[in-house]
RODO-2510 file (C-alpha; in nm, 4 decimals, decimal comma):
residues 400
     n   res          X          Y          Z
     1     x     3,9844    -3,3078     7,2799
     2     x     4,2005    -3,0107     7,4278
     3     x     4,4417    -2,9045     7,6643
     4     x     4,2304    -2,6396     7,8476
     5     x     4,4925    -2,2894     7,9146
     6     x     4,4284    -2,0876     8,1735
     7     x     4,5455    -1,7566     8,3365
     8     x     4,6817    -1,9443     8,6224
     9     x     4,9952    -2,0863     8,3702
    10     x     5,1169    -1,7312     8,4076
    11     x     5,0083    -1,6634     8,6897
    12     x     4,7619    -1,3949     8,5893
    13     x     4,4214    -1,3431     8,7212
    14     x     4,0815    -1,1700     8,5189
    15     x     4,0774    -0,8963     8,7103
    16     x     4,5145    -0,7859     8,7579
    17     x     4,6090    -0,8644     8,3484
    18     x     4,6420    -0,6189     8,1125
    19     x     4,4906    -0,5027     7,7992
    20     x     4,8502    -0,6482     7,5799
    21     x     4,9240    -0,7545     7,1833
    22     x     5,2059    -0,8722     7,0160
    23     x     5,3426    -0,4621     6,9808
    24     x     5,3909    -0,4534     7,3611
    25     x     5,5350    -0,8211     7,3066
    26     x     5,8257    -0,6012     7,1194
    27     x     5,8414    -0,3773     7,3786
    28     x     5,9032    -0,6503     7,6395
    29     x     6,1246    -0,8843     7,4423
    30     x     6,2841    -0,6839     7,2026
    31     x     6,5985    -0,6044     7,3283
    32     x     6,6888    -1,0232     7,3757
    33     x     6,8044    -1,1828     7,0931
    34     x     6,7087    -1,5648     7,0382
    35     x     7,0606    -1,6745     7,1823
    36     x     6,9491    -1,4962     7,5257
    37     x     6,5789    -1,6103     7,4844
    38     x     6,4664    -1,8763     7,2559
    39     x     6,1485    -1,9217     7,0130
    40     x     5,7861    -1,8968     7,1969
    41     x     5,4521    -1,8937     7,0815
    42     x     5,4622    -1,5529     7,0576
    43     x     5,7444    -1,5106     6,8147
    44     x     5,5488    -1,7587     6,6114
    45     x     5,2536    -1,5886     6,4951
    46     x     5,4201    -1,2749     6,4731
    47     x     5,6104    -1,4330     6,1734
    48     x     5,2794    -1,5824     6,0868
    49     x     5,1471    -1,1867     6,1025
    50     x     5,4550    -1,0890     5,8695
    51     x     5,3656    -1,3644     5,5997
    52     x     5,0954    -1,1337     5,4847
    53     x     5,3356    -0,8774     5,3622
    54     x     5,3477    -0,8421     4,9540
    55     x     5,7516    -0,8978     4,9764
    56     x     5,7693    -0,8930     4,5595
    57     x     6,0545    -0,7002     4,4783
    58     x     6,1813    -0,6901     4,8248
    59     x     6,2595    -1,0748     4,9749
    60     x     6,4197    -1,3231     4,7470
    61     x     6,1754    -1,5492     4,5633
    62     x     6,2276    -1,9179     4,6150
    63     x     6,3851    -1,9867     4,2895
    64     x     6,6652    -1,7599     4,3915
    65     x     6,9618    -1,7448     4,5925
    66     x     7,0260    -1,5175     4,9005
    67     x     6,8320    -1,3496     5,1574
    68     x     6,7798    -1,0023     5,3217
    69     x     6,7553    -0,8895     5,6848
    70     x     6,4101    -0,7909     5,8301
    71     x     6,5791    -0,4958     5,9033
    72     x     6,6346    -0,4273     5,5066
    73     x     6,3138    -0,5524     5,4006
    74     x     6,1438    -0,3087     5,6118
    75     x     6,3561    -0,0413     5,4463
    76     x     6,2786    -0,1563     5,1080
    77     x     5,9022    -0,1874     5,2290
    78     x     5,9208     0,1349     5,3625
    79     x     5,9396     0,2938     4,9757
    80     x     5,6630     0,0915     4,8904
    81     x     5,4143     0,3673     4,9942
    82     x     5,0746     0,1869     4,7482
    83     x     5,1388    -0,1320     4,9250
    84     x     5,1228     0,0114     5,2910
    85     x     4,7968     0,2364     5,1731
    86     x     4,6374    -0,0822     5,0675
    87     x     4,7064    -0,2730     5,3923
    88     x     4,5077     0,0366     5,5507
    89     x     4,1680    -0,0384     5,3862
    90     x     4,1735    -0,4286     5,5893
    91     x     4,0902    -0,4465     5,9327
    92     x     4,2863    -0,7410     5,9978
    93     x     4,6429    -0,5875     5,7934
    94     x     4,6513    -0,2450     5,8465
    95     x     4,9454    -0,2873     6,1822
    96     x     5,1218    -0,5051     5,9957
    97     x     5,3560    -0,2516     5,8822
    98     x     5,3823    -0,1021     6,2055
    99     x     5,4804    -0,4186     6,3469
   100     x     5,7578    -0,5082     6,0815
   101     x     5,9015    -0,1272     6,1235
   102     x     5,9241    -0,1708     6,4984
   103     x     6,0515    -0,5124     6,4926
   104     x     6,2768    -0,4481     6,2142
   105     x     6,4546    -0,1921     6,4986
   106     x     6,4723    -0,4421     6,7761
   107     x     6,7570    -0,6433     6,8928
   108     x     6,5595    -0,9562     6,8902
   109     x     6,4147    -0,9289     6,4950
   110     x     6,6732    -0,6758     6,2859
   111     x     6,8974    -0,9425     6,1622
   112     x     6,6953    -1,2499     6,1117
   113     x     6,7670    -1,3572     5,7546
   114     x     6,3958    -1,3824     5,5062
   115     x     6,4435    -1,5813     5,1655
   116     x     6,2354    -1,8001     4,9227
   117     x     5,9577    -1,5847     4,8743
   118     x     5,6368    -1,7221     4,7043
   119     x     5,3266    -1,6036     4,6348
   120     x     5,0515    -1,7492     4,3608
   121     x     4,7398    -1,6606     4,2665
   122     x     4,5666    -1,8387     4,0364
   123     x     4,2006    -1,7792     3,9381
   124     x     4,1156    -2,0625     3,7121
   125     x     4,2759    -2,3105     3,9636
   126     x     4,1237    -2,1287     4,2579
   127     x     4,4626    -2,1419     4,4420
   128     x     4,5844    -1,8800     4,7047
   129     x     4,9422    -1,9931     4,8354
   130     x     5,2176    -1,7710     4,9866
   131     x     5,5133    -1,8861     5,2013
   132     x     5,7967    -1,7308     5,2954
   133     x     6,1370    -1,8355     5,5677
   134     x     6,2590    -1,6418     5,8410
   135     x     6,5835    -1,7676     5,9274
   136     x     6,6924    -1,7483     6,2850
   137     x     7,0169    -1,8907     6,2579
   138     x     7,2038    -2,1058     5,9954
   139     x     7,0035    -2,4170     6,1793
   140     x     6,7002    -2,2941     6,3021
   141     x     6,4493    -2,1530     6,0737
   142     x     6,0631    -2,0596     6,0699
   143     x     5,8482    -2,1262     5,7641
   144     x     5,5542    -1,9151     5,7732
   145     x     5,2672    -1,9594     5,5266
   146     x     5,0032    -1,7001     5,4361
   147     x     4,6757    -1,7186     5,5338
   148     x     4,2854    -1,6497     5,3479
   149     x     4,3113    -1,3316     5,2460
   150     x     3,9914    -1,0754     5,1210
   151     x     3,9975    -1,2797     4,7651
   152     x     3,6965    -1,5472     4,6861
   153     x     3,9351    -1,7330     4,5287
   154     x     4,1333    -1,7842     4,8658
   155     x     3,7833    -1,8433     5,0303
   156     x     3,6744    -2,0657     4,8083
   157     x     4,0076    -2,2811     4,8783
   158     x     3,9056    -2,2694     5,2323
   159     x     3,5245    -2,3686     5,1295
   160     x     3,6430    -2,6450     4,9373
   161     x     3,8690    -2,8190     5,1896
   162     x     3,4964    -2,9615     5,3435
   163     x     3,4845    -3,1703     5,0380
   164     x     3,8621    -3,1967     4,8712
   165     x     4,0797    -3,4571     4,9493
   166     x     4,3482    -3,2014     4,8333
   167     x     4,3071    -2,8101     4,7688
   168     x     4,5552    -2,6546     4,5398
   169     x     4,7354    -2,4976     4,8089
   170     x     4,7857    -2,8071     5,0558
   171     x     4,9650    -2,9099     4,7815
   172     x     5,1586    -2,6428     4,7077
   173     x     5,2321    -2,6181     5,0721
   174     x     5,3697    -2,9893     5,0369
   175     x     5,5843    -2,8860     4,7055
   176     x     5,7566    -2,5887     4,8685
   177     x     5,8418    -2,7629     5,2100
   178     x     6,0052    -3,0302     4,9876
   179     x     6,1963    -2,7671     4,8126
   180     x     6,2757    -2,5326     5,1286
   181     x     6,3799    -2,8430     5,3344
   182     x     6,6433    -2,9938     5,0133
   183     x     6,8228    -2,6147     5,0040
   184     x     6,8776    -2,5056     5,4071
   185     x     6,9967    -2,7351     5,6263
   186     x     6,9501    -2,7294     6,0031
   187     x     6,6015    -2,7384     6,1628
   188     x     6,2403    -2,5961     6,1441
   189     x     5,8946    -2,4100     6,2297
   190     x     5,6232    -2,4822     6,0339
   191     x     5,3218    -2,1690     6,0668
   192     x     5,0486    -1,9766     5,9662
   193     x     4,7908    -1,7739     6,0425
   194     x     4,4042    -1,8638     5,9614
   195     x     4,4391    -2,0647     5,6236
   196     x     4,8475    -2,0953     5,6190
   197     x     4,7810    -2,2540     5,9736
   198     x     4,6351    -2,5372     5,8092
   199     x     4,8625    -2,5369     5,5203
   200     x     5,1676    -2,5894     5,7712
   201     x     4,9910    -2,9291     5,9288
   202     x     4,8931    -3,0637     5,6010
   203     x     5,2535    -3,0319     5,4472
   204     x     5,3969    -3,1905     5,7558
   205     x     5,1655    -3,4645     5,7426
   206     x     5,3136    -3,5093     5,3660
   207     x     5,6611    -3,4490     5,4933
   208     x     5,9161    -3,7942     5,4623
   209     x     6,0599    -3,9264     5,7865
   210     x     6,3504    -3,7564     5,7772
   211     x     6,1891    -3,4274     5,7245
   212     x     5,9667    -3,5120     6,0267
   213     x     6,2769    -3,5421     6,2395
   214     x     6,3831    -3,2141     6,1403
   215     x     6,0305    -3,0153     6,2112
   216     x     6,0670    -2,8679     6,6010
   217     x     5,7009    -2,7683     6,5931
   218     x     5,3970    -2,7086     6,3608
   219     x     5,1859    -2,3905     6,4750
   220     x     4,8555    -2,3463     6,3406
   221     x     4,7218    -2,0113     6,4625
   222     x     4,3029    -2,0241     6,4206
   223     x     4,3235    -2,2131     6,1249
   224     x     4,0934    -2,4581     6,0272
   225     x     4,1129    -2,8317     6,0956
   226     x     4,0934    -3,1361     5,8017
   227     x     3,8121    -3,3929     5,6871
   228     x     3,8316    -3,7152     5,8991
   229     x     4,0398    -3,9190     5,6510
   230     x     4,3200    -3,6676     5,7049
   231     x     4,3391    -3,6762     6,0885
   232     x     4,3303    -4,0598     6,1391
   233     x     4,6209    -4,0808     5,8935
   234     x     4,9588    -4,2033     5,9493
   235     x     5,1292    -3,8558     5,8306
   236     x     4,8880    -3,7096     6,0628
   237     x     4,9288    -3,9057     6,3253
   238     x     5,3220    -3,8933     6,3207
   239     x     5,3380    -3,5671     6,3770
   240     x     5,0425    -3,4847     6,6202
   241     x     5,2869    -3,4410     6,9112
   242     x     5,4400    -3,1463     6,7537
   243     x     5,1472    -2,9597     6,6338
   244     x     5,0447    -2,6294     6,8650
   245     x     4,6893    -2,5251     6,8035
   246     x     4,5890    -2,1601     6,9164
   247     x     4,2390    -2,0427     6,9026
   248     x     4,1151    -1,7458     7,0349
   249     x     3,8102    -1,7975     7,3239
   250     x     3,5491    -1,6836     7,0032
   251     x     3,7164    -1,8714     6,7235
   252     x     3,5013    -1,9082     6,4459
   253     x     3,7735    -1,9754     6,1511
   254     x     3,9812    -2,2062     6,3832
   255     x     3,6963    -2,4225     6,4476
   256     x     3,5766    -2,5614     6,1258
   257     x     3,6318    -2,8798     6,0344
   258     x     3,7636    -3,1973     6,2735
   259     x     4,0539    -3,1118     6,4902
   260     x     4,2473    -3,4283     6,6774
   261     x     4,5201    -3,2509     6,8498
   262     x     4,4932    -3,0472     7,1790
   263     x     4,4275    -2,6514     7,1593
   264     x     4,4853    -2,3530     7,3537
   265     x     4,1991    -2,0813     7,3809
   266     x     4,4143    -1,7395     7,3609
   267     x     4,2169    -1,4451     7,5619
   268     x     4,1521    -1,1560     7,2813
   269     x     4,0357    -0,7363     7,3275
   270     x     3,8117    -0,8254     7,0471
   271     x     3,4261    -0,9646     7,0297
   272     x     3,2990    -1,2554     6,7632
   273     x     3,4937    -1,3046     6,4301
   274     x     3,7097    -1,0307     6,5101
   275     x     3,9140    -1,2216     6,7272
   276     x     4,0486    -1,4014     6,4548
   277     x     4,2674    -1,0803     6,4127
   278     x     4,5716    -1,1805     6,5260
   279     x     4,6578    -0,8281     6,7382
   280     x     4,3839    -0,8911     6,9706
   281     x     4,5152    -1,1702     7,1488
   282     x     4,6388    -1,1315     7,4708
   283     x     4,9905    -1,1638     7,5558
   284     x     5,1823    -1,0887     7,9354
   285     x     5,5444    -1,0886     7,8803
   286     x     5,6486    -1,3885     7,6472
   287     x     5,3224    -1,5703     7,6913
   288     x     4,9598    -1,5772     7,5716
   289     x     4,6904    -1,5823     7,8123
   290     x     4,4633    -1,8191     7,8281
   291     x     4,1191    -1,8899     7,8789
   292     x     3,9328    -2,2303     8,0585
   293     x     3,7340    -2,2496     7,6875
   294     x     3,5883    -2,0753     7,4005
   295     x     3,2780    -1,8745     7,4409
   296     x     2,9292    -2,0229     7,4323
   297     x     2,8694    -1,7897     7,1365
   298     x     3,1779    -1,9751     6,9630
   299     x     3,0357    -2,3321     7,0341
   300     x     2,6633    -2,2425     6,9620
   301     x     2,8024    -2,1364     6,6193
   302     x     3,0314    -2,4298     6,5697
   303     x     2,7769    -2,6911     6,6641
   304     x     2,5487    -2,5856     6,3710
   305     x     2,8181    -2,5457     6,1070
   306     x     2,8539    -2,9114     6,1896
   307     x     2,4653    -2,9913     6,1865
   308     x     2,5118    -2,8347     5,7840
   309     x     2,7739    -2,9834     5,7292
   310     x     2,7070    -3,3378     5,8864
   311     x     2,3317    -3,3166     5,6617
   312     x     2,5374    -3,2840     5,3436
   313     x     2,6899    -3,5353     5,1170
   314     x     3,0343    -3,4584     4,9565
   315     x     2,9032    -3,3935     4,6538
   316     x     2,6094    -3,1410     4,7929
   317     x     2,8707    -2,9473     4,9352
   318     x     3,0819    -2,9345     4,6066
   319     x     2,7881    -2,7988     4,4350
   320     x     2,6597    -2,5651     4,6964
   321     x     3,0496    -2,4270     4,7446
   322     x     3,0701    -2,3748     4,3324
   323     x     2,7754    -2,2401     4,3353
   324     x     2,7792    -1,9774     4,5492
   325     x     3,1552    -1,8184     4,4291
   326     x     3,0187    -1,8773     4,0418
   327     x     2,7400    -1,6424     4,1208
   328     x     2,9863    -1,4337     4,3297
   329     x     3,2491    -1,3599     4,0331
   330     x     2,9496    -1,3436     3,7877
   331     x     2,9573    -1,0341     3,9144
   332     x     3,3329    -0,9265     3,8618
   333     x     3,4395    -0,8830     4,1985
   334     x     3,7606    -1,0431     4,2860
   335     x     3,7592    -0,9695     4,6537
   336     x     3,5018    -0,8934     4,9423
   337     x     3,5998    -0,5330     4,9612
   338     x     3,4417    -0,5178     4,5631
   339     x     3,0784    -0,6563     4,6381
   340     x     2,9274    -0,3644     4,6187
   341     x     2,5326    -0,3065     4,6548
   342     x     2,4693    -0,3175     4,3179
   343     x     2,6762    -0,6447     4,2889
   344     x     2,4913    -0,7811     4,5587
   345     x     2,1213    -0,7315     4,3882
   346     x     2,2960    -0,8913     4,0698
   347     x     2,3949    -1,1983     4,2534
   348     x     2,0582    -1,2345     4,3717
   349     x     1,9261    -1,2017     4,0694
   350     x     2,1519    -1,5069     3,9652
   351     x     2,0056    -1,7348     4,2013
   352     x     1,6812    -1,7767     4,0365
   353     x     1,7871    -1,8480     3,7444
   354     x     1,9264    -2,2095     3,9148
   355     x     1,6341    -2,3782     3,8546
   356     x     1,7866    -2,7128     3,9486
   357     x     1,8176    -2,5876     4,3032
   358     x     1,5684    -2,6693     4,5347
   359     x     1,3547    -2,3547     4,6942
   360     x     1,6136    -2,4272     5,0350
   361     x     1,9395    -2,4563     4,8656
   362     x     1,8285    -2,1407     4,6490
   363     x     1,7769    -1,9489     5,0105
   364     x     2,0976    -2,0683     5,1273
   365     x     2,3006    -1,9019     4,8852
   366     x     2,0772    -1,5961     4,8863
   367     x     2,1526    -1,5481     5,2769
   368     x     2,5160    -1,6546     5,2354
   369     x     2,5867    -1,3796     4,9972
   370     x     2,4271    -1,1324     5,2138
   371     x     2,5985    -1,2505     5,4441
   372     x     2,9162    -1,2558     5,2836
   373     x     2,8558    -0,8292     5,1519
   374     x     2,7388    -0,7353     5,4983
   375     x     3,0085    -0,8356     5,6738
   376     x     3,2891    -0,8069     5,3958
   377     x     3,1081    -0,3823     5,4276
   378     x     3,1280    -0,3880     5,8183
   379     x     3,5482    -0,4973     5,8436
   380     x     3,6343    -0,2567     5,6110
   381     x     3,4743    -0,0136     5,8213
   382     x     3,6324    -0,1859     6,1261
   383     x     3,2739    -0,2307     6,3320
   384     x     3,2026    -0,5392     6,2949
   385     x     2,9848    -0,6611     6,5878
   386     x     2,8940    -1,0274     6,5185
   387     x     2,6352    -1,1649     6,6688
   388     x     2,6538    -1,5944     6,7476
   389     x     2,3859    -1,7763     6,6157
   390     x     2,1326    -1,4411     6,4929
   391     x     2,1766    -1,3829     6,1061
   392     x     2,5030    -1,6162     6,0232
   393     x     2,3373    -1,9326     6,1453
   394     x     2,0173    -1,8998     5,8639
   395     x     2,3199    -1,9888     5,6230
   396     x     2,4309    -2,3360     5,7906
   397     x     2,0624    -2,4465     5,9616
   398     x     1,8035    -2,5630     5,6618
   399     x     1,4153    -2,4618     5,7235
   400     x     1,1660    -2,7556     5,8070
***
């Protein structure tokens, strides 16, 4: 079910719009504050963008008092030369600097106020969770949380949420919004990007009645959706009106799982999975545009994640899931950017030696690591061209 966007909504045509990201969304709305010209889409997943900034040091952390302007964090950022170099090496970060630094000297973004920084990583837990606010005003505020980054732990979060009632960082997300909304009064955003998309439903569907009445909107930006349970529950259900669902026209990330609320499909420079980097979608002015529907690439993919996943019990897809990331920190990489070749020929290795796996299940995880070095090699060298249905689908489609 979805509300189908098109070009005509801003009154743009295929062949007259222009090749536009959320930089030239600066250039055309930067000199308004949010007095002249309110909150937009727009506006939202650029603070969804900024929640991937490493703020330690910089932002106050949520158990402190105070904030900073974006302005000032951007200075403080600014002598953080290590963290900027690292962004570099990740297709998907490396303008986010460049975007805080030009926002951070625009009318519109300079003096918004960012507090109650958090960010966890836990390995044993397998929990990824960052949040952060960006106060507009005294009353209006946007919490933004972080989305998957290159860890396995953070994938394997997002694995596990086909299974888990609960991942460690749905509840975290629930714990923070409790503590955010008790300290600030006024009202709020809830966002994120990939992952933190999906963290700002779920802790709205936890959110009290009274907290519900002070969300304005929930914006999840290509993240994924929830296991059935979740959707045809009351929290969920309560708050469906307010959630905003934007998936670019070759979503693969945004996709997974059950979504019940309408979606827009957001036009993007890029082809396959690199859509889901957040600077290719297309924006005229202070709007996205749209597109009639995803790509047939996009649903040919989606329709046999859900033939997998449909096949599999919940407790198939718990073992498959731990699995495949035990094999994948067997050998010591902490992140996608570490599987190296040699790590690669060491996980396979590993696979044989799970003789309780069946011969398919045992060729699953083979392809799924390759899968997962192969493409992990071609975004850091910012080429990926990914190709619906070819190589990825072996993973999700089992052999007669």
């Amino acid at each position: 079910m979805k509300e189908k966007g098109t070009v005509k909504e801003i009154g743009l045509t295929k062949k007259n719009k222009e090749m536009s990201g959320i930089l030239d969304y600066l250039d055309w709305r930067g000199d308004l504050s949010f007095s002249r010209d309110g909150f937009n889409k727009v506006d939202n997943l650029i603070f969804s963008v900024f929640s991937y900034l490493p703020f330690e040091g910089i932002v106050p952390e949520e158990t402190d008092e105070g904030s900073i302007t974006l302005s000032e964090a951007a200075e403080r950022f600014k002598e953080k030369r290590n963290r900027i170099e690292s962004l570099q090496h990740h297709p998907l970060f490396r303008q986010i600097p460049k975007l805080l630094f030009k926002a951070a000297s625009s009318t519109r973004y300079q003096d918004i106020q960012l507090s109650h920084y958090v960010n966890q990583m836990d390995y044993e837990q397998f929990k990824q969770f960052s949040a952060i606010v960006f106060s507009l005003s005294n009353e209006e505020h946007y919490i933004a949380f972080r989305g998957t980054d290159d860890s396995l732990i953070g994938w394997k979060e997002d694995f596990q949420m086909s299974f888990m009632d609960e991942v460690q960082s749905q509840k975290q997300a629930v714990i923070y919004i409790n503590s955010i909304f008790s300290q600030l009064n006024g009202k709020f955003y809830l966002g994120g990007h990939s992952k933190g998309g999906n963290l700002a439903v779920y802790a709205a569907t936890r959110a009290t009645e009274e907290m519900r009445e002070r969300i304005l909107g929930i914006y999840n930006n290509d993240g994924p959706g929830f296991q059935a349970h979740v959707i045809q529950s009351e929290g969920y259900q309560s708050i469906l009106r307010k959630i905003n669902t934007l998936i670019p026209k070759s979503s693969v990330i945004g996709m997974l799982l059950e979504h019940c609320e309408e979606y827009k499909v957001v036009d993007s420079s890029q082809t396959g999975i690199m859509q889901h980097d957040a600077f290719t979608w297309q924006v005229k002015g202070a709007h996205f545009i749209y597109e009639e529907d995803l790509t047939q690439g996009s649903l040919n993919f989606n329709n046999a994640i859900r033939a997998w996943v449909d096949q599999l019990s919940l407790k198939q897809r718990a073992q498959f899931v731990d699995a495949l990331f035990e094999i994948l920190q067997a050998t010591g990489a902490k992140t996608f950017g570490e599987l190296s070749k040699e790590k690669l020929t060491m996980a396979n290795t590993m696979i044989k030696t799970y003789k309780n796996m069946d011969t398919v299940t045992q060729a699953q995880l083979k392809n799924s690591i390759e899968i997962f070095f192969k493409e992990s090699q071609k975004a850091l060298r910012n080429s990926v061209r990914f190709t619906m249905g070819k190589d990825i689908s072996r993973i999700f489609v089992t052999k007669k």
